[in-house]
C-alpha positions in Angstrom: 0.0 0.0 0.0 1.5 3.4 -0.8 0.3 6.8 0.8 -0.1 9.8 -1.8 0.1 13.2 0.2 -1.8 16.2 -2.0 -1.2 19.9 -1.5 -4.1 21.9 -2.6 -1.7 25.6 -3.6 -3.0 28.6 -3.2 -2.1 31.4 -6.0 0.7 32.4 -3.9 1.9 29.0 -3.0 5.2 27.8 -4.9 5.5 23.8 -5.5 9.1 22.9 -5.5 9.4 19.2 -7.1 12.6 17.6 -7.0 15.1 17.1 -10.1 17.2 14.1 -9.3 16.3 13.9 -5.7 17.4 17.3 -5.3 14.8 20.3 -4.9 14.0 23.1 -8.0 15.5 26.4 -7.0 13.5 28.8 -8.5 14.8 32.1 -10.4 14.5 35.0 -8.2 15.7 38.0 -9.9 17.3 38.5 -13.2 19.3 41.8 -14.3 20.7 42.9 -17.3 24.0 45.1 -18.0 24.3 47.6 -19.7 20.7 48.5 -19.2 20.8 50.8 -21.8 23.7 51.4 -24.5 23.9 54.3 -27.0 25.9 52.9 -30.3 26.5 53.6 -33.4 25.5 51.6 -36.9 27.6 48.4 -37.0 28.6 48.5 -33.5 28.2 45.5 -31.2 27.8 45.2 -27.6 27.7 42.2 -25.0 24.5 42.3 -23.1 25.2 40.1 -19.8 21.9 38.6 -17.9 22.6 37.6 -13.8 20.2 35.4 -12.7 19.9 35.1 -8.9 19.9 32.7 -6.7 23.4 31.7 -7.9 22.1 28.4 -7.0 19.0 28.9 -9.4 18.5 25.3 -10.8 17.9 26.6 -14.6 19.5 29.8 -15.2 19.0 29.5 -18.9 17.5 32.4 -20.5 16.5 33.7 -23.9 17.1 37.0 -25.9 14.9 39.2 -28.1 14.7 42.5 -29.6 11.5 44.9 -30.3 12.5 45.7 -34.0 15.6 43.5 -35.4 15.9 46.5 -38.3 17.4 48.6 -35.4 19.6 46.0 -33.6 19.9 42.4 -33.0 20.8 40.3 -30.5 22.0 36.7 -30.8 21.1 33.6 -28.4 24.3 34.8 -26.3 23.2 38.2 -25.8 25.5 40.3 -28.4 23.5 43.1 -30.0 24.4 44.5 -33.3 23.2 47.9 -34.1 21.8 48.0 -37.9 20.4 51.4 -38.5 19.3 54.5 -36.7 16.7 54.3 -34.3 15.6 53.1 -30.7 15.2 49.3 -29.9 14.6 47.0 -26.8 16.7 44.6 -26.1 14.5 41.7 -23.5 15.9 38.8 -21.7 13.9 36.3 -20.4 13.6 33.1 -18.2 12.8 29.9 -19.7 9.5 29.6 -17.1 8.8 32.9 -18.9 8.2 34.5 -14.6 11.0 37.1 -15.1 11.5 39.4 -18.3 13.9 42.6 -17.9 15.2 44.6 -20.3 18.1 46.8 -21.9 17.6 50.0 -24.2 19.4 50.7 -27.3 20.0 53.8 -29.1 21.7 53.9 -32.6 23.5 56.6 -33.5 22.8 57.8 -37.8 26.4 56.9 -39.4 28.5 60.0 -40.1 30.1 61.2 -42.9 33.1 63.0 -43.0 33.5 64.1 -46.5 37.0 64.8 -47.5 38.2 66.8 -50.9 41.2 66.3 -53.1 42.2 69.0 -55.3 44.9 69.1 -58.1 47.3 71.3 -57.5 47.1 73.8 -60.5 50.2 76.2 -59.1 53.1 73.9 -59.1 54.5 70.7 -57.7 55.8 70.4 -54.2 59.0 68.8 -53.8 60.1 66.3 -51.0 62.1 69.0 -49.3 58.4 71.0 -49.1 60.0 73.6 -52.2 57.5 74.5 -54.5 58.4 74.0 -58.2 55.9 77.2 -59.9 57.0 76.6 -63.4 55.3 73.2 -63.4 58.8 71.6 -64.2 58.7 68.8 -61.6 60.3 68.1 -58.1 62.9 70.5 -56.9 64.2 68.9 -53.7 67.0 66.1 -54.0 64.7 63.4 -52.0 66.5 60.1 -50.5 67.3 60.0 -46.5 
């Protein structure tokens, strides 16, 4: 004859079953660093998730982003900024009890626009002299 024992929970109850004869320790808290990150296009940054207790029995947790044409983030928490514009980076428990998040701003890309011009006066020599007549270099070069 075997005895069955049955706990009727309450909402706020928690039922801890055990996992190889040893008890489920729940996820308490999770938090994310950075929790928010200003980059610009093409940059990448590693988001890092701390899941508490240390002793938490499944720490695994998953990544996701609120528009992946901003940034991305990969299973392992590296975001890659794509374009301008503002995107939410969530992690998330595998029981799906704790979600937290980490905000990222990209930066538009910059141009620096540089301009080359032919020198219509004269050639400049290696010694910095400045051959007017258009007749070549001037200096005697060499070390």
């Amino acid at each position: 004859m075997s005895l069955v024992l049955l706990k009727i929970a309450s909402s706020l109850d928690r039922i801890d079953v055990c996992q190889g004869g040893n008890p489920i320790v729940h996820v308490e808290s999770v938090s994310v660093t950075p929790t928010s990150k200003t980059l610009n296009v093409a940059e990448t940054v590693q988001l890092v998730a701390t899941v508490l207790p240390t002793n938490t029995t499944n720490k695994t947790v998953s990544w996701g982003t609120s528009n992946a044409s901003i940034a991305t983030v990969n299973s392992t928490g590296l975001v890659t900024s794509v374009t301008e514009g503002l995107a939410t980076i969530t992690v998330k428990t595998t029981d799906g009890s704790i979600t937290v998040t980490s905000a990222i701003t990209v930066n538009p890309n910059t141009t620096t626009t540089i301009s080359i011009e032919e020198n219509t006066t004269g050639f400049c020599s290696v010694d910095g002299t400045i051959d007017n007549n258009n007749e070549g270099f001037t200096g005697k070069g060499g070390l």
